[in-house]
C-alpha positions in Angstrom: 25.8 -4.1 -40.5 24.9 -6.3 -37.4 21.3 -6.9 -35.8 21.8 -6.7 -31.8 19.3 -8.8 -30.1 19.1 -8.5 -26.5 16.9 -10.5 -24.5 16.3 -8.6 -21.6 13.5 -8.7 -18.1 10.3 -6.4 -18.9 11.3 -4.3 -15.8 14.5 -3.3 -17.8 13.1 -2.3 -20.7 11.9 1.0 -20.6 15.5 2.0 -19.3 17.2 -0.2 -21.8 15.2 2.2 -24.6 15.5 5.4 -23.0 19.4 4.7 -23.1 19.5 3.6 -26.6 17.7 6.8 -28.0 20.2 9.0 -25.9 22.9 7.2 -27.9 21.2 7.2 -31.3 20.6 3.8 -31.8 16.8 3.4 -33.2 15.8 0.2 -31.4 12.0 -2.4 -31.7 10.6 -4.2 -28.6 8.9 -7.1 -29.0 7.6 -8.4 -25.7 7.3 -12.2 -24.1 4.0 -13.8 -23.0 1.9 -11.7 -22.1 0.4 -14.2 -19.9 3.2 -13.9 -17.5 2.7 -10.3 -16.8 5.1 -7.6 -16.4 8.1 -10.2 -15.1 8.1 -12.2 -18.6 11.0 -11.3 -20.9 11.2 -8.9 -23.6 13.3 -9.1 -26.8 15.3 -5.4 -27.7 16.4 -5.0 -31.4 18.3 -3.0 -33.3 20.2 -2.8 -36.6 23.6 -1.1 -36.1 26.8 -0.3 -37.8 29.6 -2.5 -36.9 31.6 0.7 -35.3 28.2 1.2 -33.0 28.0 -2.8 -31.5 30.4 -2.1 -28.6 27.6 1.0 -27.6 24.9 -0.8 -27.6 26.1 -4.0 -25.9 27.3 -1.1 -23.2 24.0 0.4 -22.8 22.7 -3.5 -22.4 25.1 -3.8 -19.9 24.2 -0.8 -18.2 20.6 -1.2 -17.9 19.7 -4.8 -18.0 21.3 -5.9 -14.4 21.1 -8.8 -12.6 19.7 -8.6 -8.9 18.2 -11.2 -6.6 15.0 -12.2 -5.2 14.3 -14.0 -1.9 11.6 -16.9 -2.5 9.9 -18.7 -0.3 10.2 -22.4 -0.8 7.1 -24.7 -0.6 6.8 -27.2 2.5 6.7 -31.1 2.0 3.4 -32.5 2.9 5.6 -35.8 3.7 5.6 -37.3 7.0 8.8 -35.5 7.6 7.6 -32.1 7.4 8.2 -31.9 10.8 12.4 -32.1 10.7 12.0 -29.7 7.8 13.4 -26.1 8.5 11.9 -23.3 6.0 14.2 -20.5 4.9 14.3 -18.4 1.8 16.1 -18.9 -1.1 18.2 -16.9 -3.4 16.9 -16.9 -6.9 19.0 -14.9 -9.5 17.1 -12.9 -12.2 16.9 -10.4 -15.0 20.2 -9.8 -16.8 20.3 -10.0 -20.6 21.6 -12.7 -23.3 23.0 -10.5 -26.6 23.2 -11.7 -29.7 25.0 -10.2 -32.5 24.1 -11.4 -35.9 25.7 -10.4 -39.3 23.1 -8.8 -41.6 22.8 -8.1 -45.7 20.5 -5.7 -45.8 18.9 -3.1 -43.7 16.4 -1.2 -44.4 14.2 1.6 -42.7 10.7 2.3 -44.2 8.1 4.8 -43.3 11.1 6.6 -40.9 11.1 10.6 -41.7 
């Protein structure tokens, strides 16, 4: 048995669930701060045979993708402001970080 955690960007989550049920795999959310909003990470888990690891780290793969987001940088309030040219700038997010841990025992209580 293994325990897949995937740490994953909120807006990827609902996907990232949807995909796991289609394949089988029961999986538990457990989001970031909430104090973020809907931007802030989210954590995906899910006990698994070892056989079933390569599917979910798939479905991961799949859903939680990577895309970029053009941010504005601040200006300088220095007394070179004026020489300073604004442009956006390319900031990479979402994505996922999976971890695969070996696990004893699993159990599932309360699951009909």
């Amino acid at each position: 048995m293994r325990l897949v955690l995937a740490i994953v960007q909120a807006t990827d989550v609902h996907g990232l669930l949807t995909e796991l049920a289609a394949i089988g795999v029961s999986a538990t959310q457990i989001q970031g701060d909430a104090a973020v909003g809907r931007k802030s990470p989210a954590a995906i888990i899910a006990g698994v045979d070892d056989d079933r690891v390569a599917d979910v780290i798939g479905a991961v793969t799949a859903k939680a993708r990577g895309r970029v987001r053009q941010v504005e940088p601040i200006r300088p309030i220095a007394e070179r402001a004026e020489f300073w040219i604004p442009g956006p700038v390319e900031q990479p997010r979402g994505g996922a970080s999976v971890y695969v841990l070996p696990i004893r025992r699993f159990e599932r209580i309360g699951y009909a």
